[in-house]
TORPA-4810 file (N, C-alpha, C, O; in nm, 3 decimals):
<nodes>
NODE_1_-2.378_5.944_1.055_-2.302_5.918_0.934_-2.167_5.988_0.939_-2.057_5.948_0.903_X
NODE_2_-2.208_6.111_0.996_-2.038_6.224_1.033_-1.930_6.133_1.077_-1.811_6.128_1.045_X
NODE_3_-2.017_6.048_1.178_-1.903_5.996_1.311_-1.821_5.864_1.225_-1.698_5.860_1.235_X
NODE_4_-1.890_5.761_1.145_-1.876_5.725_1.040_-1.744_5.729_0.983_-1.640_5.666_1.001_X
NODE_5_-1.788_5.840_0.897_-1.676_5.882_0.818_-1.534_5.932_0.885_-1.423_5.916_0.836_X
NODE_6_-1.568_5.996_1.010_-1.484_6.036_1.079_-1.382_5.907_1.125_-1.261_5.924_1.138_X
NODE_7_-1.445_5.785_1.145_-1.432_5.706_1.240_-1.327_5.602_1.103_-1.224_5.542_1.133_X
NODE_8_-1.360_5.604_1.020_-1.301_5.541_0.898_-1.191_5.626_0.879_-1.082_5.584_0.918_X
NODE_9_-1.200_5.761_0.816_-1.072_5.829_0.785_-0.947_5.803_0.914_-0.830_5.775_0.888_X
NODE_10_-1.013_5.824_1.076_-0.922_5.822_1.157_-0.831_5.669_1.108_-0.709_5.658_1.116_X
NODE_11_-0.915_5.571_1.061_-0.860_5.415_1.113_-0.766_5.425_0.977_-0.665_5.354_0.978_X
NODE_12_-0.786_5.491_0.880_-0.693_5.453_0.747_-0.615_5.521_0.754_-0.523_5.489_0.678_X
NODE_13_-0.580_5.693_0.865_-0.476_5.766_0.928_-0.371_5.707_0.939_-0.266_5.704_0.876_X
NODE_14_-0.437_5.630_1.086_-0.367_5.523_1.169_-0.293_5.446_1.118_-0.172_5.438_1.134_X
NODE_15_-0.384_5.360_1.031_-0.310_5.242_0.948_-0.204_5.218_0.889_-0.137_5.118_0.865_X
NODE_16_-0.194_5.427_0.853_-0.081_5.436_0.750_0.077_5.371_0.785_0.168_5.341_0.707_X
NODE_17_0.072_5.365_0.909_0.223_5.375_1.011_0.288_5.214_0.940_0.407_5.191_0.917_X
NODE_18_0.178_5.125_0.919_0.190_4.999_0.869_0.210_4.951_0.756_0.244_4.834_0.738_X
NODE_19_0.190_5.036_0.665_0.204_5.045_0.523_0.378_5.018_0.496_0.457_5.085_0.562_X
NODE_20_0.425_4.924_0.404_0.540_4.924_0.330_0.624_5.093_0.318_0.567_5.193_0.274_X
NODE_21_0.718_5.092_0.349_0.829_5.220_0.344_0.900_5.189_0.233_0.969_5.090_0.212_X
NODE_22_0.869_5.317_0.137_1.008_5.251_0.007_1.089_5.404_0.047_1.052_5.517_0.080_X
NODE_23_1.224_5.332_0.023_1.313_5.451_0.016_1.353_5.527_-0.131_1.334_5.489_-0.246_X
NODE_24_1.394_5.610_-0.096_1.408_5.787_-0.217_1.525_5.662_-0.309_1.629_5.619_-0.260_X
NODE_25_1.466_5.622_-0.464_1.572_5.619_-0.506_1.719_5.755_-0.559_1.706_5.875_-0.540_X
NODE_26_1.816_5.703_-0.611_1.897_5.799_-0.687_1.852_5.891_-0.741_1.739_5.848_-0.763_X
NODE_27_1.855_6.030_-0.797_1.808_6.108_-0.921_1.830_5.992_-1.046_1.759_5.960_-1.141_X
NODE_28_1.974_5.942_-0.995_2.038_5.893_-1.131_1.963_5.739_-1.166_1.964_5.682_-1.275_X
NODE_29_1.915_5.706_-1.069_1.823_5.514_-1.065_1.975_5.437_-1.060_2.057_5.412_-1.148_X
NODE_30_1.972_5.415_-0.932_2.107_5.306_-0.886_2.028_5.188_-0.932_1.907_5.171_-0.918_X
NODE_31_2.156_5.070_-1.017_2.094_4.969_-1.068_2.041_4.950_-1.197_1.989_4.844_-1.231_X
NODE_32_2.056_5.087_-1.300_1.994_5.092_-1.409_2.066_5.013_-1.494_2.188_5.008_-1.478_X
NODE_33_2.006_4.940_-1.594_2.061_4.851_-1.661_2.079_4.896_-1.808_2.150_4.823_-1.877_X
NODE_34_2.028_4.999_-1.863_2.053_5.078_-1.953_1.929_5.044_-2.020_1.850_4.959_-1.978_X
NODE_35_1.912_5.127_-2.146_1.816_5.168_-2.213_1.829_5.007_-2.373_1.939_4.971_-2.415_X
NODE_36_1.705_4.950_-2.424_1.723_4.859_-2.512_1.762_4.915_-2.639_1.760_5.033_-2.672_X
NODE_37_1.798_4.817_-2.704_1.895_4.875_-2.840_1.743_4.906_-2.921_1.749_5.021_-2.965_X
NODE_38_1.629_4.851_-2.949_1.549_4.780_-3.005_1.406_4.783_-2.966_1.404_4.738_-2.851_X
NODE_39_1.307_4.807_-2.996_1.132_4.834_-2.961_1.065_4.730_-3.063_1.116_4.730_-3.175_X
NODE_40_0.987_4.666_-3.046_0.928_4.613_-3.181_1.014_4.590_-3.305_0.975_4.636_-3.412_X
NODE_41_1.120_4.527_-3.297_1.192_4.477_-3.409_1.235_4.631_-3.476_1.281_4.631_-3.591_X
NODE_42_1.225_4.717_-3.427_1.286_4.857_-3.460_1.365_4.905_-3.364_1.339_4.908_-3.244_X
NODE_43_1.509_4.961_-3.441_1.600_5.031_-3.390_1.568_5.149_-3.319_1.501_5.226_-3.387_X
NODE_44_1.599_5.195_-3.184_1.579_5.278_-3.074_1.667_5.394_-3.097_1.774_5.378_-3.039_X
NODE_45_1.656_5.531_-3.176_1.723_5.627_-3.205_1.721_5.713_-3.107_1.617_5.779_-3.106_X
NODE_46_1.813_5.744_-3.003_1.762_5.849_-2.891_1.811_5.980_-2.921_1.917_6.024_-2.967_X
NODE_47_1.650_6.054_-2.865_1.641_6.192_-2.906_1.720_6.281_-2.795_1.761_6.201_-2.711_X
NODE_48_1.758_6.410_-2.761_1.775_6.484_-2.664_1.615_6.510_-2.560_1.501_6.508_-2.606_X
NODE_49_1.641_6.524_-2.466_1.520_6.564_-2.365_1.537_6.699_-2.313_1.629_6.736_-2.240_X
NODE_50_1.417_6.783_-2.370_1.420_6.961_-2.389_1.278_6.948_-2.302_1.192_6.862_-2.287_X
NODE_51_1.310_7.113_-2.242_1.196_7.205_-2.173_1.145_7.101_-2.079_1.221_7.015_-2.035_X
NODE_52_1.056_7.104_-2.056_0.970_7.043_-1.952_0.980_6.886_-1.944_0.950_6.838_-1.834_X
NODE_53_1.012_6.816_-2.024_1.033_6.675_-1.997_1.197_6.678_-1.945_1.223_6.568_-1.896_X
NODE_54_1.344_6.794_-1.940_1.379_6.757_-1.893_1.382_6.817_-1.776_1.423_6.744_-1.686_X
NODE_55_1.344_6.955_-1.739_1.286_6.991_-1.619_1.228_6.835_-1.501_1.262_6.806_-1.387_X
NODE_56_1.147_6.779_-1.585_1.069_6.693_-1.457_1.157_6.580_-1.431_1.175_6.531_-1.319_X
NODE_57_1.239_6.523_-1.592_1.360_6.429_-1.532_1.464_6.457_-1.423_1.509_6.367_-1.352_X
NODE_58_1.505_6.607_-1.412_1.578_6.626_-1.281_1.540_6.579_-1.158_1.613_6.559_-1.061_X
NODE_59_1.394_6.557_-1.171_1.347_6.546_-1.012_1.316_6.442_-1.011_1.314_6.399_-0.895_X
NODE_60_1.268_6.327_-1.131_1.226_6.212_-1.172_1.339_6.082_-1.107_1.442_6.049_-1.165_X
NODE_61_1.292_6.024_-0.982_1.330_5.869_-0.894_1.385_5.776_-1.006_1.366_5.660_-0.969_X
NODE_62_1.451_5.780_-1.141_1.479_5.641_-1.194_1.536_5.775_-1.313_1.572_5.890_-1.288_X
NODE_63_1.523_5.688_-1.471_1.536_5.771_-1.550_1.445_5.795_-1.675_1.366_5.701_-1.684_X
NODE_64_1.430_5.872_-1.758_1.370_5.921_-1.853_1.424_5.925_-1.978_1.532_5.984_-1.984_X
NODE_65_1.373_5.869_-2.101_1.444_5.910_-2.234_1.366_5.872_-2.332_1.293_5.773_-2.333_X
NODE_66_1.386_5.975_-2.443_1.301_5.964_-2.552_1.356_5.935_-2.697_1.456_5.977_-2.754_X
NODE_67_1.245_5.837_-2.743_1.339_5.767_-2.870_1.229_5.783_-2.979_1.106_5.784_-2.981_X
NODE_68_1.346_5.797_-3.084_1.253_5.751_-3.226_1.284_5.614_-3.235_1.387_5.563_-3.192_X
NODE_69_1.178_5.549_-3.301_1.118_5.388_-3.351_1.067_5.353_-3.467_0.968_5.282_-3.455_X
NODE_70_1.116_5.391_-3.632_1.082_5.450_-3.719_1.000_5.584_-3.697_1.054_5.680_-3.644_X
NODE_71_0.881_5.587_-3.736_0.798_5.728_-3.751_0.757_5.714_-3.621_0.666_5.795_-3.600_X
NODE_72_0.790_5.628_-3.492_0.741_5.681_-3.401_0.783_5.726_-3.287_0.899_5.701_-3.255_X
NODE_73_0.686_5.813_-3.188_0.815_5.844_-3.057_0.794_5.739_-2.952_0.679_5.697_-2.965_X
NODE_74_0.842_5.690_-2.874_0.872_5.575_-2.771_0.919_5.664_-2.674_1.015_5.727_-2.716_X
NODE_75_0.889_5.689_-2.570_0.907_5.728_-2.379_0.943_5.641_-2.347_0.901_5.532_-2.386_X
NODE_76_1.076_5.664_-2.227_1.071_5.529_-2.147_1.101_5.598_-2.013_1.180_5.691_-2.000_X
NODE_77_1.028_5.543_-1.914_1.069_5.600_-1.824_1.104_5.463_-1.719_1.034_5.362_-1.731_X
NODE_78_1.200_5.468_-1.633_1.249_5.411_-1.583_1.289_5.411_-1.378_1.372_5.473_-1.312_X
NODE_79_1.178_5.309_-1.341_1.200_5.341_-1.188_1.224_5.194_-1.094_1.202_5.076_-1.123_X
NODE_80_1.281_5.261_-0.963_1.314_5.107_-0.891_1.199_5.131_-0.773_1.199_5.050_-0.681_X
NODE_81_1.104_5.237_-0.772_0.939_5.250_-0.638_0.868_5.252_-0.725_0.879_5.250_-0.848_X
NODE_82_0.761_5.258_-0.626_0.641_5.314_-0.662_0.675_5.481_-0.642_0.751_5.520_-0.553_X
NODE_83_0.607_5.576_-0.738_0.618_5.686_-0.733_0.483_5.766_-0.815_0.449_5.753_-0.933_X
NODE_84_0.426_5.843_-0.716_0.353_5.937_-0.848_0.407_6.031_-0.934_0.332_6.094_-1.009_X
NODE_85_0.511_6.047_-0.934_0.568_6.095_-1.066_0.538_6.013_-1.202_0.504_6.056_-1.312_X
NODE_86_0.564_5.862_-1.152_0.456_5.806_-1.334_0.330_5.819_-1.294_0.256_5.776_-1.205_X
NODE_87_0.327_5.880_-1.372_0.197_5.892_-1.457_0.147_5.916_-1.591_0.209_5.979_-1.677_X
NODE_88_0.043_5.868_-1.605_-0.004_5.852_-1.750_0.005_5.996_-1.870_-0.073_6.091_-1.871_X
NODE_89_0.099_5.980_-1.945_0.101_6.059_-2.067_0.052_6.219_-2.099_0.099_6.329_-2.127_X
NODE_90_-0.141_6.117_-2.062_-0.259_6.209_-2.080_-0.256_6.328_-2.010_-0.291_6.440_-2.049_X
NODE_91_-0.193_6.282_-1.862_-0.201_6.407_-1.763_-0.106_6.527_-1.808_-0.133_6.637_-1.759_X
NODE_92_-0.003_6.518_-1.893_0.053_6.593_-1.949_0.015_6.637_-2.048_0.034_6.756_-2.072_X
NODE_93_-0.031_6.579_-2.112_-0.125_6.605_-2.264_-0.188_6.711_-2.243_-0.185_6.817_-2.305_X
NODE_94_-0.271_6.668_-2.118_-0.406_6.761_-2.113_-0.363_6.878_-2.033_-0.409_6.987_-2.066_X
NODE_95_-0.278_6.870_-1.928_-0.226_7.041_-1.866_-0.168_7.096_-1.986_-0.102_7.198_-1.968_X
NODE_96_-0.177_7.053_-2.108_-0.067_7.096_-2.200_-0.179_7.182_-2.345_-0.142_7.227_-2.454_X
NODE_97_-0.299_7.177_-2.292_-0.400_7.143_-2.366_-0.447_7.087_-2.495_-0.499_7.148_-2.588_X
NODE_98_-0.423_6.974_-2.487_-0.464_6.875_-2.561_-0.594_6.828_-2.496_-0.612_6.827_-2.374_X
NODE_99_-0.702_6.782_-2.604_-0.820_6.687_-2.542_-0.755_6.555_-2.575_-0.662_6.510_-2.641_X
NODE_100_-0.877_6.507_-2.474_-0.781_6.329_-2.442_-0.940_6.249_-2.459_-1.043_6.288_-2.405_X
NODE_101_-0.924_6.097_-2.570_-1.048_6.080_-2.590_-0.998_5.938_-2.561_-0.961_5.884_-2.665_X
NODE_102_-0.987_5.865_-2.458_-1.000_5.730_-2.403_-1.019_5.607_-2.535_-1.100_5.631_-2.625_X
NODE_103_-0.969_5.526_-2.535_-0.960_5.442_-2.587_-0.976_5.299_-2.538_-0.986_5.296_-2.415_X
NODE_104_-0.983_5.165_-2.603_-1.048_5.039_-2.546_-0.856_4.982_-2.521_-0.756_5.007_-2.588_X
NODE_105_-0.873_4.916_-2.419_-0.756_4.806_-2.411_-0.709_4.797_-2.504_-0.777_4.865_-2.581_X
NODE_106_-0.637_4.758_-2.552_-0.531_4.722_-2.676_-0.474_4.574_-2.598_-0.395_4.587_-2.505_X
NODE_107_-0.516_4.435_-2.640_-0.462_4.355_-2.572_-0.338_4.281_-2.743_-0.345_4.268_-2.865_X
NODE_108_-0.271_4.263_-2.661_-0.130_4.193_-2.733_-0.045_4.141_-2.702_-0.018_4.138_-2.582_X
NODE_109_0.045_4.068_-2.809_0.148_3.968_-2.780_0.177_3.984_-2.642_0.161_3.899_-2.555_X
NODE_110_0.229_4.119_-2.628_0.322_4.169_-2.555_0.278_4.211_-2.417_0.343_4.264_-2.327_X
NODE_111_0.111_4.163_-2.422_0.044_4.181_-2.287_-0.037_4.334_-2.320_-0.014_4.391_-2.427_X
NODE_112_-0.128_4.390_-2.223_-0.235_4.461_-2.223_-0.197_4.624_-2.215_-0.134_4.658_-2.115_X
NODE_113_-0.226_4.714_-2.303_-0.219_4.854_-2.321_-0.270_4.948_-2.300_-0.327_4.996_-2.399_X
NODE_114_-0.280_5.015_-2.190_-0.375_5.107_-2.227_-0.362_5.277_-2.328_-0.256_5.336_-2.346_X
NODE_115_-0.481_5.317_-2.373_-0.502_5.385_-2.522_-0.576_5.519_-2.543_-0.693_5.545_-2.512_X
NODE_116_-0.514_5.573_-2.583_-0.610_5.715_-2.599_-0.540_5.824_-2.715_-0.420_5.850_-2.725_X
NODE_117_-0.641_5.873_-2.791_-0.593_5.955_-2.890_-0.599_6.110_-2.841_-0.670_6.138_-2.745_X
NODE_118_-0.534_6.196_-2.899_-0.528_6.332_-2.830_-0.544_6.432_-2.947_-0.516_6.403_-3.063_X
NODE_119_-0.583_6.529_-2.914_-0.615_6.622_-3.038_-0.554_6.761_-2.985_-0.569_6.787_-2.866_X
NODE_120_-0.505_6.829_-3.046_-0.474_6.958_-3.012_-0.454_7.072_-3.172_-0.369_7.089_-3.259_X
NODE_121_-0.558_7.115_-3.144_-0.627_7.203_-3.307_-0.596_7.103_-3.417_-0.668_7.003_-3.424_X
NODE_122_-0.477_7.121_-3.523_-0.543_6.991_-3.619_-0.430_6.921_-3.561_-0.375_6.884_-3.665_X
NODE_123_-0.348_6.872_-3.455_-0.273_6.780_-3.461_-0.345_6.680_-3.398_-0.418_6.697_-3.300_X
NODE_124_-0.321_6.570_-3.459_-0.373_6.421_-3.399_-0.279_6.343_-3.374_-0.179_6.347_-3.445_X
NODE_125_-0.291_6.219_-3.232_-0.149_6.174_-3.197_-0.285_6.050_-3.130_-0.396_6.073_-3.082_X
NODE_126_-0.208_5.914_-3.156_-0.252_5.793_-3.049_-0.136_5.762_-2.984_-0.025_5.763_-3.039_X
NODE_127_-0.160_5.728_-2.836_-0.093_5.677_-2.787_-0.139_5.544_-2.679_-0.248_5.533_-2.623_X
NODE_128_-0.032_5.458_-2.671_-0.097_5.328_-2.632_0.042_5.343_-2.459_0.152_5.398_-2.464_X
NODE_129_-0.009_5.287_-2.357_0.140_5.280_-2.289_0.080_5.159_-2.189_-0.032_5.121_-2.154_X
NODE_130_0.254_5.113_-2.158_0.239_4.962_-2.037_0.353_4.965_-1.953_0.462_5.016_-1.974_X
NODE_131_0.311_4.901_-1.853_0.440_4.947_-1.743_0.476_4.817_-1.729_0.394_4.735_-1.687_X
NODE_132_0.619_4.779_-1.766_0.655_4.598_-1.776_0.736_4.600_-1.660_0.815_4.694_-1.671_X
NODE_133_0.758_4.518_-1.516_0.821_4.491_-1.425_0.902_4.403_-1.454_0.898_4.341_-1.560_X
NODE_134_1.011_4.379_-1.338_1.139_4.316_-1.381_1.113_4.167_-1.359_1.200_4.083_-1.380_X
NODE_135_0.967_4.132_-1.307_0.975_3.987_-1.350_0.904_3.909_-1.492_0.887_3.792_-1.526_X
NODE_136_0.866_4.073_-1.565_0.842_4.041_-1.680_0.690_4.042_-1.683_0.652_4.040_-1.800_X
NODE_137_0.591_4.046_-1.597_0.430_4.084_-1.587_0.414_4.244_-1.632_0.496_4.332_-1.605_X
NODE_138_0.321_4.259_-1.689_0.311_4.388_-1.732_0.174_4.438_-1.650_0.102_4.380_-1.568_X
NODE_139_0.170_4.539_-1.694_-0.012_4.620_-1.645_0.003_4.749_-1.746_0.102_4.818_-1.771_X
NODE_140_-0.162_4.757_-1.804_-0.189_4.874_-1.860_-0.178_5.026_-1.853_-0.172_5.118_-1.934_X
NODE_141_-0.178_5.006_-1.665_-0.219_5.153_-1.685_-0.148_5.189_-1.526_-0.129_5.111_-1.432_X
NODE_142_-0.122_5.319_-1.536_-0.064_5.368_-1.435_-0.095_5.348_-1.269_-0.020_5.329_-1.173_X
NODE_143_-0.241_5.361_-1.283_-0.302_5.337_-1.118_-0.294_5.240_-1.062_-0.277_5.220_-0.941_X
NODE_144_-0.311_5.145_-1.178_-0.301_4.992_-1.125_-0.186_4.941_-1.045_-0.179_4.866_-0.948_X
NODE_145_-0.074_5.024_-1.135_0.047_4.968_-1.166_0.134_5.061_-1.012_0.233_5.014_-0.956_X
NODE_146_0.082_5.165_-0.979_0.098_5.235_-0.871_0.090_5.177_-0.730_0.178_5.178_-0.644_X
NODE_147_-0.077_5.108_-0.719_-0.101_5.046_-0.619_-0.047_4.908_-0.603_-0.020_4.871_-0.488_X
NODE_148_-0.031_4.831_-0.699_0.074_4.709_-0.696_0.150_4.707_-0.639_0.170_4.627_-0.548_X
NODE_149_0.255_4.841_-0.692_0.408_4.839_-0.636_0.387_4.892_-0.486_0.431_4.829_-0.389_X
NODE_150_0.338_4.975_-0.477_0.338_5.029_-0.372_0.318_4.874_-0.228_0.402_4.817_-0.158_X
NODE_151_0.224_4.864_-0.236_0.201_4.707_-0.175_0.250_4.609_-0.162_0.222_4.520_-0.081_X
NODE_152_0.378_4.614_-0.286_0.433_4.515_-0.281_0.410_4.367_-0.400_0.452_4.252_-0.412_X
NODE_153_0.361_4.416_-0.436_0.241_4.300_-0.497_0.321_4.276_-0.674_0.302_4.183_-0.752_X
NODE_154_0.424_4.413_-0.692_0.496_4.383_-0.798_0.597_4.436_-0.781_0.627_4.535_-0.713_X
NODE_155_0.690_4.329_-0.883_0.822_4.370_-0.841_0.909_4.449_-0.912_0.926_4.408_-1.027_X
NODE_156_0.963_4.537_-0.886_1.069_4.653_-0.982_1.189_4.575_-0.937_1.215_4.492_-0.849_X
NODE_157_1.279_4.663_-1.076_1.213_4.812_-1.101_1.140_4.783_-1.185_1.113_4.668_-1.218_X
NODE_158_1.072_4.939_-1.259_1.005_4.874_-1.378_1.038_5.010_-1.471_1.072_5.124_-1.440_X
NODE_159_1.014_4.945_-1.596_1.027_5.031_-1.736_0.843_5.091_-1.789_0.777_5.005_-1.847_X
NODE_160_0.804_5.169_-1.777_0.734_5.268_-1.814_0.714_5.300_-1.960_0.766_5.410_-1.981_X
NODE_161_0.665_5.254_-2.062_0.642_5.271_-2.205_0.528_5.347_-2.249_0.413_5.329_-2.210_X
NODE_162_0.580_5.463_-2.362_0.463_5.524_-2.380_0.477_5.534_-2.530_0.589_5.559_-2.575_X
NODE_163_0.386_5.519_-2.604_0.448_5.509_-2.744_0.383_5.587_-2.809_0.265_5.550_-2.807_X
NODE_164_0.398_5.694_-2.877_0.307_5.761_-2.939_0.303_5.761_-3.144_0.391_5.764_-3.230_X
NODE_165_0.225_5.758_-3.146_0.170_5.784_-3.322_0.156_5.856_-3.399_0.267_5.811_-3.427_X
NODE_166_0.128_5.947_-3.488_0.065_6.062_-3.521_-0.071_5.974_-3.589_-0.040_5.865_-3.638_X
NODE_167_-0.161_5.998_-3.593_-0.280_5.980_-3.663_-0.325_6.056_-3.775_-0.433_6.030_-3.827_X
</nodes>
């Protein structure tokens, strides 16, 4: 079974050499088309980006910015790869310590969401997020949306939405 496993990890090593090459975009995202006036029939008020969200935008392949949407906050993050730098919300939530309690699809107009509410002592927050590509197909959730691009299989750049609530 050792030899096996051995014998698999070597071949997906190997394989790697064959895999799609994306190159380092800009810090700045060459090609950005700017940020929408507009979210859900609501005006896009942009906030400043402090401490640690703009810490990670320095290093962040596309760009980052945070908006009010009436009472709510709207993320957008913005890339022309695949990158693990997006990632889902939660993962910040939760190094941040917040608990993270999973939520069902959210399917809509606007195509499929994925959902989770967060708690941190009495604050309560939902958040729903979708990653929409530039031919206009969306996907729920980060992993999906990771291995797509990466493959090839979708096309950027893409816009990164995270919308949060208070509950």
């Amino acid at each position: 079974m050792r030899r096996l496993l051995a014998k698999v990890a070597f071949l997906l090593a190997a394989s790697a050499v064959l895999l799609p090459r994306h190159e380092r975009a800009t810090a700045g995202g060459e090609g950005f088309p700017g940020w929408p006036d507009s979210f859900e029939g609501r005006a896009l008020v942009e906030e400043p980006i402090e401490g640690r969200e703009a810490f990670f935008g320095k290093r962040f392949p596309g760009r980052i910015a945070r908006f009010r949407a009436g009472g709510d906050i709207v993320l957008m993050r913005w890339t022309d790869r695949a990158t693990h730098q997006v990632h889902p919300l939660a993962v910040c939530l939760r190094a941040n310590g917040w608990e993270i309690e999973a939520r069902p699809l959210m399917r809509r107009a606007d195509g499929a969401w994925s959902a989770f509410r967060a708690r941190k002592g009495a604050r309560v927050i939902e958040v729903r997020e979708q990653i929409r590509a530039s031919d206009g197909k969306t996907v729920p959730d980060v992993s999906n949306w990771f291995w797509h691009a990466f493959f090839g299989l979708s096309t950027g750049p893409w816009l990164v939405i995270s919308v949060v609530v208070a509950a």
